[in-house]
Residue frames as a rotation matrix with the C-alpha (Angstrom) as fourth column:
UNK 1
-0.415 -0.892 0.180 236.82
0.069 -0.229 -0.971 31.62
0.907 -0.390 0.157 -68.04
UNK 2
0.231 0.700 -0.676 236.17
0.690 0.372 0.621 30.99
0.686 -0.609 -0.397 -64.56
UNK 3
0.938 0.212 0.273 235.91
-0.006 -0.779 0.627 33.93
0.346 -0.590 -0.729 -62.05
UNK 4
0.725 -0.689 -0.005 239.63
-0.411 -0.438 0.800 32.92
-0.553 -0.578 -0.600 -60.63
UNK 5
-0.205 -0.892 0.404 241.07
0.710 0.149 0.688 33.04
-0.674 0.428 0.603 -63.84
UNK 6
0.572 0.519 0.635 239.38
0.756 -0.634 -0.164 36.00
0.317 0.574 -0.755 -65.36
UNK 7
-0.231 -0.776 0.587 241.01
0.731 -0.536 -0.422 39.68
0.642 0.331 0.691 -65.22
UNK 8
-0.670 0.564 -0.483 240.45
0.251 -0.440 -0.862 42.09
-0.699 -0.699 0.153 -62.67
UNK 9
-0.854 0.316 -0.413 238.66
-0.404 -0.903 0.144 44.14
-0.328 0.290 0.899 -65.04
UNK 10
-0.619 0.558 -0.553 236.47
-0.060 0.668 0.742 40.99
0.783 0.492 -0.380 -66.14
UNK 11
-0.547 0.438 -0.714 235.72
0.634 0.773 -0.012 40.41
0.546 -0.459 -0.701 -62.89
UNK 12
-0.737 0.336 -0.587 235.01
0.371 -0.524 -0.766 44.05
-0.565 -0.782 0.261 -61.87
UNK 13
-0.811 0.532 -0.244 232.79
-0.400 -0.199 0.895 44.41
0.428 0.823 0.374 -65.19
UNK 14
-0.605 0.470 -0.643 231.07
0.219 0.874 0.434 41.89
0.766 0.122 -0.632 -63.76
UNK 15
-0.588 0.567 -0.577 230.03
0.781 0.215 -0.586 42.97
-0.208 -0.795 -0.569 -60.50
UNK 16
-0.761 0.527 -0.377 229.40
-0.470 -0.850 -0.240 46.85
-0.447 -0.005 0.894 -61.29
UNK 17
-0.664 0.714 -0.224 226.53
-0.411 -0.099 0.906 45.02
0.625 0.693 0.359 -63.86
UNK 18
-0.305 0.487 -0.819 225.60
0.579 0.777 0.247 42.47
0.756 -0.399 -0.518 -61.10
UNK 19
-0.361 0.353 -0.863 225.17
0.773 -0.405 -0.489 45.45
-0.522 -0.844 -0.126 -58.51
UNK 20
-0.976 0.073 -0.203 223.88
-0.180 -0.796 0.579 47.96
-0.120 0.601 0.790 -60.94
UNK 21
-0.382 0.872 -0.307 220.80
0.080 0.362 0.929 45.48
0.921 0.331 -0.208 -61.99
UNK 22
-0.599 0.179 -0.780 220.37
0.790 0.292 -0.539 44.70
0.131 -0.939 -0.317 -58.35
UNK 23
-0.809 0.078 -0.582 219.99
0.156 -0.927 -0.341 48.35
-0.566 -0.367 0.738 -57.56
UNK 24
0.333 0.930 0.153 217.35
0.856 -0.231 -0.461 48.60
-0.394 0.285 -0.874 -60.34
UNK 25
0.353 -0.198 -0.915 219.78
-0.461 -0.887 0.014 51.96
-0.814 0.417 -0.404 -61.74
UNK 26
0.939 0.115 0.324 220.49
0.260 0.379 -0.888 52.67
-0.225 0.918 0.326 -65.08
UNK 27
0.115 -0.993 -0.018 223.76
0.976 0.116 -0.185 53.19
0.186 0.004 0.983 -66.57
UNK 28
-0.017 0.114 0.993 223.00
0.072 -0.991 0.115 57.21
0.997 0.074 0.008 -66.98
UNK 29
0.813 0.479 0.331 221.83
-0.261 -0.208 0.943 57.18
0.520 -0.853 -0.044 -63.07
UNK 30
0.611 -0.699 -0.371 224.96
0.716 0.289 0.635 55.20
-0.337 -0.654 0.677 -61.26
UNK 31
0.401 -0.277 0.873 227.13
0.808 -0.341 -0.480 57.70
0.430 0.898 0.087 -63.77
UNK 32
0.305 0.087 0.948 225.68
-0.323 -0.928 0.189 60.99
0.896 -0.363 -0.255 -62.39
UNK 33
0.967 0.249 -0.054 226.18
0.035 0.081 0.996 59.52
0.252 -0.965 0.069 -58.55
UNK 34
0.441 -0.896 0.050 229.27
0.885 0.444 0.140 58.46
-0.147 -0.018 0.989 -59.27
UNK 35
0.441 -0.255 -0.861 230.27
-0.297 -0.946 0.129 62.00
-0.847 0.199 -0.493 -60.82
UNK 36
-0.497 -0.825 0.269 231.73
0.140 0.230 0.963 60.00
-0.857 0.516 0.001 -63.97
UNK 37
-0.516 0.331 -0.790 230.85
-0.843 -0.032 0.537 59.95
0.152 0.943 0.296 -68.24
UNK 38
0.407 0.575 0.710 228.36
-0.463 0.800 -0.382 57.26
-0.787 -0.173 0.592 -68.58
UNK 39
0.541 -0.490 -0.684 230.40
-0.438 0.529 -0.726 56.14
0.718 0.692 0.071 -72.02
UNK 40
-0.455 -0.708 0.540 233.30
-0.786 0.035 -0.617 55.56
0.418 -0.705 -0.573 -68.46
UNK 41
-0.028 0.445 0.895 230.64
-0.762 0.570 -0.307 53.19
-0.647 -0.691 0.323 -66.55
UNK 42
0.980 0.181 -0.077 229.69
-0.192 0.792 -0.580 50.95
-0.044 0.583 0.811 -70.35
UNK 43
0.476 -0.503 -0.721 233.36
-0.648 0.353 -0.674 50.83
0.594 0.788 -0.158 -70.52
UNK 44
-0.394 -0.187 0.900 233.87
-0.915 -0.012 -0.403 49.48
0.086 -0.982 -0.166 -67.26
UNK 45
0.216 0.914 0.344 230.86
-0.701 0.390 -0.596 47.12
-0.679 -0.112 0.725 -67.50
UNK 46
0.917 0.052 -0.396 232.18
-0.364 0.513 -0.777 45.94
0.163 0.857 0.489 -70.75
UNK 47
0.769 -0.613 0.182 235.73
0.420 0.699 0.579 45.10
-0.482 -0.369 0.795 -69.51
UNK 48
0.566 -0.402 0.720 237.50
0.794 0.032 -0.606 47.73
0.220 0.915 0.337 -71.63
UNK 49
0.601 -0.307 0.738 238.06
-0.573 -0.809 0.129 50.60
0.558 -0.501 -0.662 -69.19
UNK 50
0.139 -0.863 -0.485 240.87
0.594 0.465 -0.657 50.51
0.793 -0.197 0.577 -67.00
UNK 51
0.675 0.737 -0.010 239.44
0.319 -0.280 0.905 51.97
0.665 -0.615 -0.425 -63.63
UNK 52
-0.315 -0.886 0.340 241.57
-0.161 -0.303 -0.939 53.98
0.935 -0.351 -0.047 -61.24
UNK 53
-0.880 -0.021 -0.474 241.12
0.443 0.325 -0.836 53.53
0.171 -0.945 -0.277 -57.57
UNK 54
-0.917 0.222 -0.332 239.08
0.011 -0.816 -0.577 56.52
-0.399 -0.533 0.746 -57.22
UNK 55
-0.511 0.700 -0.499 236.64
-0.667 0.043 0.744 55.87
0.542 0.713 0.445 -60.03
UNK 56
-0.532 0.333 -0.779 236.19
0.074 0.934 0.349 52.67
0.844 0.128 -0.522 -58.14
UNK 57
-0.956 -0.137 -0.258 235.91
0.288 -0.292 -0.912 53.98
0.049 -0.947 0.319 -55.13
UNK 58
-0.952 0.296 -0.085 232.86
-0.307 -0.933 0.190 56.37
-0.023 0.207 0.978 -56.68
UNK 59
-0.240 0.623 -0.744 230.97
-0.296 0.683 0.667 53.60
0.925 0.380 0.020 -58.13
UNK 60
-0.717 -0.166 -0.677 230.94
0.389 0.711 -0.586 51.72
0.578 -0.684 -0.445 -54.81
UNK 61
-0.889 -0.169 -0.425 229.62
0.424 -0.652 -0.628 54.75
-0.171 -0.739 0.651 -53.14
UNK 62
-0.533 0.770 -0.351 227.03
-0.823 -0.376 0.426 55.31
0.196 0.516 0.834 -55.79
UNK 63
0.068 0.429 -0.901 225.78
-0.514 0.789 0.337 51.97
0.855 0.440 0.274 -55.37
UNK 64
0.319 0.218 0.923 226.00
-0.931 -0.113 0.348 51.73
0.180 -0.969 0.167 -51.79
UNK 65
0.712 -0.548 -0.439 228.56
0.170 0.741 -0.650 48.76
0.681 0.388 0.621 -51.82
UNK 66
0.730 -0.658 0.182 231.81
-0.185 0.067 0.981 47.55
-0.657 -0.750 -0.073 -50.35
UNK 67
0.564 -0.314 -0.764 234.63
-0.805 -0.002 -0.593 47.54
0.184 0.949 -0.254 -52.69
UNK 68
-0.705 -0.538 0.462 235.36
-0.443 0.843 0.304 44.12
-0.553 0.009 -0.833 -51.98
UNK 69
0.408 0.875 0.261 232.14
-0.085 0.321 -0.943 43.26
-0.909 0.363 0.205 -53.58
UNK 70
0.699 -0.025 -0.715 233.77
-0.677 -0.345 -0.650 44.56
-0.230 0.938 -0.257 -56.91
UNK 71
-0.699 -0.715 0.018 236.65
-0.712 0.699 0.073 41.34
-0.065 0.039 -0.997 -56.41
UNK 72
0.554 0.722 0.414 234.07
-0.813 0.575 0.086 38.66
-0.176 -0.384 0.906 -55.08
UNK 73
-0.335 -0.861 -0.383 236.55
-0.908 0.403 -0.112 36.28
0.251 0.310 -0.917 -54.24
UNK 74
0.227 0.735 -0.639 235.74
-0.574 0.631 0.522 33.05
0.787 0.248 0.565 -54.00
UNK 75
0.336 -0.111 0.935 235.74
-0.939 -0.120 0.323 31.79
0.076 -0.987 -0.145 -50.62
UNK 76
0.342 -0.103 -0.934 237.44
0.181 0.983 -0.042 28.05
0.922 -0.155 0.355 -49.42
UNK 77
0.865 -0.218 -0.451 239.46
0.491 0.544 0.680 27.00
0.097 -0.810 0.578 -46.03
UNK 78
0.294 -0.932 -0.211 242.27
0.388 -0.085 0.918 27.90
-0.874 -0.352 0.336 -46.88
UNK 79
0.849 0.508 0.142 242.87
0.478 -0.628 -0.614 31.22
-0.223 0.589 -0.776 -48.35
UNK 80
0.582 -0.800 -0.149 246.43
0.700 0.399 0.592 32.21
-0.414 -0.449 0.792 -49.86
UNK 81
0.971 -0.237 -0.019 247.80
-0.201 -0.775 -0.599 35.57
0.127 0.586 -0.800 -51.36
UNK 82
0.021 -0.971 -0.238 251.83
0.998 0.005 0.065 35.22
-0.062 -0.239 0.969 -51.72
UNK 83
0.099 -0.140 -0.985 253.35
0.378 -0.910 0.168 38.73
-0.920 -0.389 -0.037 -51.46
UNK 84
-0.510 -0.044 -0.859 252.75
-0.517 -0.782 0.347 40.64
-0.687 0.622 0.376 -54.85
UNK 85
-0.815 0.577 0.051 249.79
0.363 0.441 0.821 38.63
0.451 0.687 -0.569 -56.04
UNK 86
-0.446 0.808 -0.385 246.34
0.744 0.095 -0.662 39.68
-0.498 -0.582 -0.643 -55.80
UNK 87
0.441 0.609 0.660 243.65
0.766 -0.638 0.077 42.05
0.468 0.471 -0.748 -57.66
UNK 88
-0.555 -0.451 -0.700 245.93
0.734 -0.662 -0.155 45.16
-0.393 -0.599 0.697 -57.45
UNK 89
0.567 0.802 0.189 243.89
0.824 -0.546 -0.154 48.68
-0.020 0.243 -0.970 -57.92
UNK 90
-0.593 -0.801 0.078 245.85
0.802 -0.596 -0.022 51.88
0.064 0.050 0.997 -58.61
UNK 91
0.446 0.655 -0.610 245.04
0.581 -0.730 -0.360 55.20
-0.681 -0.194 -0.706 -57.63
UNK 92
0.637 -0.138 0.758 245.26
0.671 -0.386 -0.633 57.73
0.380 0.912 -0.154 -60.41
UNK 93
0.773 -0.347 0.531 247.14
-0.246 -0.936 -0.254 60.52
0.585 0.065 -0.808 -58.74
UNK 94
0.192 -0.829 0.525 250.05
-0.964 -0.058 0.260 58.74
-0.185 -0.556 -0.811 -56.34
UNK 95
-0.260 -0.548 -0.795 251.93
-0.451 0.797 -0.401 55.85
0.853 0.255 -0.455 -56.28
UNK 96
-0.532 0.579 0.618 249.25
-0.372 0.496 -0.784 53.82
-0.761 -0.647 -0.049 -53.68
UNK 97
-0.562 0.246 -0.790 248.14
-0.312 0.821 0.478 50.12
0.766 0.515 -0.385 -54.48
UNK 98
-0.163 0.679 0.715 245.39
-0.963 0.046 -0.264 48.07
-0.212 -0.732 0.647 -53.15
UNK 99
-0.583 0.287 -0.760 245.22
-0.260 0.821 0.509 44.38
0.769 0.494 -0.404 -53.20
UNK 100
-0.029 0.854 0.520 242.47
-0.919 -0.228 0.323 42.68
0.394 -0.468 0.791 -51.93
UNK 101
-0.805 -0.590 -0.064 243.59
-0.405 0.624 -0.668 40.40
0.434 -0.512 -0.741 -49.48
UNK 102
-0.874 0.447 -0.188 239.90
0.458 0.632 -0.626 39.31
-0.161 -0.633 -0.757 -47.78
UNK 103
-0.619 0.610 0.494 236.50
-0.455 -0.792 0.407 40.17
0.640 0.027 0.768 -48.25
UNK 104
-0.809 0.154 0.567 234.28
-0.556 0.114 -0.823 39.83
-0.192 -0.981 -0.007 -45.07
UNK 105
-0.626 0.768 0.134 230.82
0.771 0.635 -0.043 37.64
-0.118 0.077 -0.990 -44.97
UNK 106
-0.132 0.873 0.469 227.92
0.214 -0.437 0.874 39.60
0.968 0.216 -0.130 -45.89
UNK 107
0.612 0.739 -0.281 227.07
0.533 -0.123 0.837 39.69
0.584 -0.662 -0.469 -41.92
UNK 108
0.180 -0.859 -0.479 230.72
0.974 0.088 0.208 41.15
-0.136 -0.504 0.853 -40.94
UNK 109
0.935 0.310 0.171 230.80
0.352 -0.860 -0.370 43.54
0.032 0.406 -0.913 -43.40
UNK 110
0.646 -0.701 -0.302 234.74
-0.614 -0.713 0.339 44.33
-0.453 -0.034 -0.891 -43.66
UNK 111
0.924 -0.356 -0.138 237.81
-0.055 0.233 -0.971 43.93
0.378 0.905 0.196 -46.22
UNK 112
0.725 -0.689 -0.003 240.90
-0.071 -0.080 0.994 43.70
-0.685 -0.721 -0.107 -45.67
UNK 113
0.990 0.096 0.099 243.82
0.099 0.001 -0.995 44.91
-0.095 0.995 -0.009 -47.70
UNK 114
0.129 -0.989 0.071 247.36
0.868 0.147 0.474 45.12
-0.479 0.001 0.878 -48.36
UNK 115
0.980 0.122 -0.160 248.17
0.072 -0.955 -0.288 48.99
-0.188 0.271 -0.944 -49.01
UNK 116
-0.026 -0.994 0.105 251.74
0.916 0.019 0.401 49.83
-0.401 0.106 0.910 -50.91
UNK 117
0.993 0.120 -0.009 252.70
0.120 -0.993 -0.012 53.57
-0.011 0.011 -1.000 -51.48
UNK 118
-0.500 -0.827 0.255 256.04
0.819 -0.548 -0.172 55.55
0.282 0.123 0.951 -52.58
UNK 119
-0.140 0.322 -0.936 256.24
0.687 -0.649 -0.326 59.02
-0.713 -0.689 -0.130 -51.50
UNK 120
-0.803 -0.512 0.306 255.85
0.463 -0.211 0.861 61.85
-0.376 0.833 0.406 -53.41
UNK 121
-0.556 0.817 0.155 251.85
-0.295 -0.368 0.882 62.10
0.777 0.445 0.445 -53.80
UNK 122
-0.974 0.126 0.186 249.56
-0.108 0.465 -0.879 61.52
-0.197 -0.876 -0.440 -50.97
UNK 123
-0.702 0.645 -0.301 246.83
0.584 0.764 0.274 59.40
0.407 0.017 -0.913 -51.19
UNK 124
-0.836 0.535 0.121 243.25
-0.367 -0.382 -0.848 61.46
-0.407 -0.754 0.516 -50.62
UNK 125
-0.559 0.829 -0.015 239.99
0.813 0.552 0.189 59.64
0.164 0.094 -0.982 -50.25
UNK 126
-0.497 0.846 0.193 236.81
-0.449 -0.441 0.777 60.69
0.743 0.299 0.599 -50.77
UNK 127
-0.565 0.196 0.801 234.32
-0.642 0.505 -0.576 59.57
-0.518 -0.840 -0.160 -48.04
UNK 128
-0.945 0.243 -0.220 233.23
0.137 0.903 0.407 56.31
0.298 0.355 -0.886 -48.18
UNK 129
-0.686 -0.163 -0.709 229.96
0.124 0.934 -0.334 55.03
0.717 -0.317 -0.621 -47.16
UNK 130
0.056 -0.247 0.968 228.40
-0.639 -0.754 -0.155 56.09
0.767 -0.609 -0.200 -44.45
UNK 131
0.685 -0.124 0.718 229.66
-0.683 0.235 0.692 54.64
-0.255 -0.964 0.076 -41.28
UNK 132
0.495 -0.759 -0.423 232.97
0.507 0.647 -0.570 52.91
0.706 0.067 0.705 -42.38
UNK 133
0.874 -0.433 0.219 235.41
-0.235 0.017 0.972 52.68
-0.425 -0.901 -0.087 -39.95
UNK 134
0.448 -0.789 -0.421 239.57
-0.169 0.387 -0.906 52.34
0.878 0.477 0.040 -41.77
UNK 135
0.882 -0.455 0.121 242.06
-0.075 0.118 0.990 50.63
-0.465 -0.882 0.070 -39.49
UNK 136
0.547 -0.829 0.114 246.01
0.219 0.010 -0.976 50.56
0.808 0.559 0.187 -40.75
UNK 137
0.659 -0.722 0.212 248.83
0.320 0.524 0.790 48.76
-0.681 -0.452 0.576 -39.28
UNK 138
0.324 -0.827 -0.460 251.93
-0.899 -0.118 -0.422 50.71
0.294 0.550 -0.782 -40.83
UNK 139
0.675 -0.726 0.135 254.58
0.738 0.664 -0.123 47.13
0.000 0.182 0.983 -41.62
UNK 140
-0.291 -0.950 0.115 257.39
0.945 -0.267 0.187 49.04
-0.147 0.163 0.976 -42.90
UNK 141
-0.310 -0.103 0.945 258.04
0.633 -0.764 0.124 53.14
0.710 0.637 0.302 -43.77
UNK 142
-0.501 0.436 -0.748 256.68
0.305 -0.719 -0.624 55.94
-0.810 -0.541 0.227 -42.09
UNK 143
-0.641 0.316 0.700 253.58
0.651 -0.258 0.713 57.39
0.406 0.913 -0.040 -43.39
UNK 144
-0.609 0.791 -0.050 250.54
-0.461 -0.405 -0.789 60.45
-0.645 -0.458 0.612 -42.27
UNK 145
-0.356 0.916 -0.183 247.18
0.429 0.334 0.839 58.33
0.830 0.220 -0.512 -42.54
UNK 146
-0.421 0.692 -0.587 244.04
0.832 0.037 -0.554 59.11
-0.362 -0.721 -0.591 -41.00
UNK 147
0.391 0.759 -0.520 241.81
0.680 -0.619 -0.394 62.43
-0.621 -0.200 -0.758 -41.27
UNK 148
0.625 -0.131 0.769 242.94
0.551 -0.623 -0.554 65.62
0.552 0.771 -0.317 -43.64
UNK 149
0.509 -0.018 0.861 242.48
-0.495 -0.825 0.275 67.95
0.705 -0.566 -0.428 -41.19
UNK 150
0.363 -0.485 0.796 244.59
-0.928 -0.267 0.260 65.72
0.086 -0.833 -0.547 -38.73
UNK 151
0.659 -0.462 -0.594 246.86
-0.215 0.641 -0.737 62.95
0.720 0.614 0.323 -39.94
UNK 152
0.626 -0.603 0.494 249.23
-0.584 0.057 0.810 61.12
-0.516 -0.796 -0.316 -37.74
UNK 153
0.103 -0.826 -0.554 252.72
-0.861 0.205 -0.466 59.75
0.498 0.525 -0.690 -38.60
UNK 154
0.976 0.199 0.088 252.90
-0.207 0.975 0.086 56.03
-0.068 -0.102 0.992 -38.53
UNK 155
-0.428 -0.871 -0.241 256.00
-0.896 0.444 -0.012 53.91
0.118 0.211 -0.970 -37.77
UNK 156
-0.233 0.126 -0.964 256.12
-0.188 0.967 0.172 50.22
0.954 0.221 -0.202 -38.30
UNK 157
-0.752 0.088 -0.653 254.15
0.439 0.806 -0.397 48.74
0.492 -0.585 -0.645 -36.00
UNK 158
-0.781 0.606 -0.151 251.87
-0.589 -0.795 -0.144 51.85
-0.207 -0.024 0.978 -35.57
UNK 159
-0.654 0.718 0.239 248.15
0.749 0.569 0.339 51.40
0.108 0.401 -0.910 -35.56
UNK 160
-0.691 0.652 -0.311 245.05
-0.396 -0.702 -0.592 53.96
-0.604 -0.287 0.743 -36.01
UNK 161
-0.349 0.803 0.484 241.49
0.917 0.400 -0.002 53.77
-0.195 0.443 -0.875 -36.65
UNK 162
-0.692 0.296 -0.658 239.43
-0.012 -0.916 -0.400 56.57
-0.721 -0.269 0.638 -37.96
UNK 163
-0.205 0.914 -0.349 236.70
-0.330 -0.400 -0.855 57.85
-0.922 -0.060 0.384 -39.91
UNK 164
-0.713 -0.086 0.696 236.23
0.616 0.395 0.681 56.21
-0.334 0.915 -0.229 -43.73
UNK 165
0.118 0.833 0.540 233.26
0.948 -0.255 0.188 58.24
0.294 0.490 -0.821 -44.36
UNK 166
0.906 0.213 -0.366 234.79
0.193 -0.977 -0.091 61.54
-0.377 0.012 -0.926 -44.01
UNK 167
0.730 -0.628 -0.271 237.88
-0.381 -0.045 -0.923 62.74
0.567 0.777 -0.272 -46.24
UNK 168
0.602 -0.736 0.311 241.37
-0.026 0.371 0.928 60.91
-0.798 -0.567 0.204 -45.29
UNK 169
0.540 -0.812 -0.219 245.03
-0.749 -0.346 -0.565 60.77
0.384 0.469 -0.795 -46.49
UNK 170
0.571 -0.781 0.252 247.74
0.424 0.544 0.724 57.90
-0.703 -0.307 0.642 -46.81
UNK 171
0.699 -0.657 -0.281 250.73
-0.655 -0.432 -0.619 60.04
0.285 0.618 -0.733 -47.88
UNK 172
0.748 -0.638 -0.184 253.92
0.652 0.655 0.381 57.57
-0.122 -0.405 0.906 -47.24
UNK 173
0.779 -0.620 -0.092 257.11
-0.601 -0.780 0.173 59.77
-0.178 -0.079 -0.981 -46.32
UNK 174
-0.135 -0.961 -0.240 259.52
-0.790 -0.042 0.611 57.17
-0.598 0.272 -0.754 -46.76
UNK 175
0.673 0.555 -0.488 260.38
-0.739 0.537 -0.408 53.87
0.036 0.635 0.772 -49.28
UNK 176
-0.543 0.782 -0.305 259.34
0.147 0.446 0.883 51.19
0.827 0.435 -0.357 -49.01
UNK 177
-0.902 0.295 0.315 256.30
-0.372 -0.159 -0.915 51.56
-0.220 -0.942 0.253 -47.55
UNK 178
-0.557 0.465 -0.688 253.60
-0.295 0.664 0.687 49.29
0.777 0.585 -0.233 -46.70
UNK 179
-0.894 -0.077 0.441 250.66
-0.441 -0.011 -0.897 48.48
0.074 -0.997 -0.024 -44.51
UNK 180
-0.663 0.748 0.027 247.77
0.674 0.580 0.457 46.26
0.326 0.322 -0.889 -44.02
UNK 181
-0.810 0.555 0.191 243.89
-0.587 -0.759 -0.282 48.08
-0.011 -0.340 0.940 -43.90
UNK 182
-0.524 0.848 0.079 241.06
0.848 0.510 0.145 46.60
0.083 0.143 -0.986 -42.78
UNK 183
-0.774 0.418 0.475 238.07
-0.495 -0.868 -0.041 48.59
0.395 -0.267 0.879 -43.72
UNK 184
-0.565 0.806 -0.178 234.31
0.750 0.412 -0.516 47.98
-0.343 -0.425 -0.838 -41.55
UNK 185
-0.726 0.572 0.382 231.45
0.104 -0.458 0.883 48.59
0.680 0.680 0.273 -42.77
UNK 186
-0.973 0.231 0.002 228.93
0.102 0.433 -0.896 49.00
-0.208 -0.871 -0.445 -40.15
């Protein structure tokens, strides 16, 4: 099965082993960084776990990574997502998707995603990284994104940057809501 016909979960099995070896860590070591069960990482690895945003999020972090890495899309001219297609990621505790809509060159260093969200639960990251940078273009809804401690309400057409590598919050207030993020890595 070739890489763009494989499952997400094939294809994130795939990297966490291909950046795991890299790293030179063992499964017990990325585990503890990660804060997760190391039985959680082999099932991952093996293609049997069923990873929530946040898990993924962890791993990345443990392994000093972009979570586009964990997609590695394959790259041509001419690059096409219709609306609802793409490697979608769920977060375990709200009703916020993530499809991965671009990953940057190795020398850019930034992703770019397509963020859906119902209200109801708001969306809190962990810091990435250190030195990401999130940007989000609210499309449609009204939502508070940006910092914990000091969130701003987005309307369509809205834009803010702020801090990825210190806690943040996309809570959406109304539905539908949607917006594109690019994160940098720097």
């Amino acid at each position: 099965m070739t890489q763009q016909h494989a499952t997400p979960q094939a294809v994130i099995a795939a990297a966490l082993r291909r950046e795991r070896t890299k790293a030179g860590l063992s499964l017990s070591e990325v585990a503890h960084r990660a804060g997760i069960a190391k039985s959680t990482l082999w099932q991952l690895e093996s293609g049997t776990g069923n990873p929530s945003l946040e898990t993924l999020w962890a791993l990345c972090v443990a392994l000093d990574m972009p979570f586009s890495r964990l997609f590695d899309p394959p790259r041509s001219n001419v690059h096409v997502i219709r609306a609802g297609a793409g490697p979608v990621v769920a977060a375990a505790h709200s009703e916020y998707r993530a499809t991965l809509l671009a990953a940057g060159p190795a020398n850019a260093r930034r992703d770019l995603f397509r963020i859906t969200a119902e209200p109801g639960h708001a969306r809190r990251s962990d810091p990435h990284i250190p030195g990401v940078v999130e940007h989000v273009l609210l499309a449609e809804g009204r939502a508070m994104v940006g910092p914990v401690d000091a969130p701003v309400e987005l309307h369509p057409g809205d834009y803010i940057a702020y801090p990825g590598d210190q806690p943040h919050v996309f809570e959406a207030l109304t539905s539908p809501t949607w917006a594109t993020l690019v994160i940098e890595y720097t």
